[in-house]
C-alpha positions in Angstrom: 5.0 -19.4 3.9 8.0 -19.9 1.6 11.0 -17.7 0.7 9.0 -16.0 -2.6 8.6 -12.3 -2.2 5.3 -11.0 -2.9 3.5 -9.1 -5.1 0.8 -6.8 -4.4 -1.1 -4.2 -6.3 -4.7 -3.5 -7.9 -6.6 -1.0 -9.8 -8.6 2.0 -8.7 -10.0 1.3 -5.2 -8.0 -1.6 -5.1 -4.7 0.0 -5.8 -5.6 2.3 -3.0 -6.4 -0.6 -0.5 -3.3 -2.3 -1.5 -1.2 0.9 -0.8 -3.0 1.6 2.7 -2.4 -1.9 3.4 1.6 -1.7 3.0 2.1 1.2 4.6 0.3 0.1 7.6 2.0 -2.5 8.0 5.1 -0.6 7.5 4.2 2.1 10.2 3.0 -0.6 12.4 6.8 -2.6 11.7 5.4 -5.7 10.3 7.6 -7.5 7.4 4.5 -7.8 4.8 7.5 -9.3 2.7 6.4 -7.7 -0.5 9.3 -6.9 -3.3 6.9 -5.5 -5.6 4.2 -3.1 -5.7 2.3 -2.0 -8.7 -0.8 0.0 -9.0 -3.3 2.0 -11.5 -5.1 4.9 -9.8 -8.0 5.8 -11.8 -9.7 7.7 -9.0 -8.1 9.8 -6.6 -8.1 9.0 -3.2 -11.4 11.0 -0.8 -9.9 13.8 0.9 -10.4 11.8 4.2 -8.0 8.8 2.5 -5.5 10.9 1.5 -5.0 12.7 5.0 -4.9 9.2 6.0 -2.1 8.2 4.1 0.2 11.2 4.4 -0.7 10.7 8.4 0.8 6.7 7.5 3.7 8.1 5.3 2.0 8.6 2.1 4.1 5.5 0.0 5.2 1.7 0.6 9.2 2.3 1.4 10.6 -1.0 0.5 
């Protein structure tokens, strides 16, 4: 509740649940109302994740 954008964001697996998260929600058309997005990947997402996300559209758009 409130008019203060969010921000989101993690590190390693985290970072990758964060960005799966947005995008989701994105695809799915729901305003997650997050202005800013920050992440540190140390470990690349499983091939099975990153299928995933290019499937989703690979990156939060707003």
């Amino acid at each position: 509740m409130g008019d203060t954008p969010l921000t989101a964001g993690g590190l390693g697996r985290g970072a990758l649940t964060t960005r799966y998260s947005l995008v989701r929600m994105e695809m799915q058309r729901i305003d997650h109302e997050t202005a800013i997005y920050f992440s540190y990947n140390g470990s690349a997402p499983s091939t099975d994740e990153a299928a995933e996300l290019d499937r989703l559209g690979g990156w939060p758009c707003r």
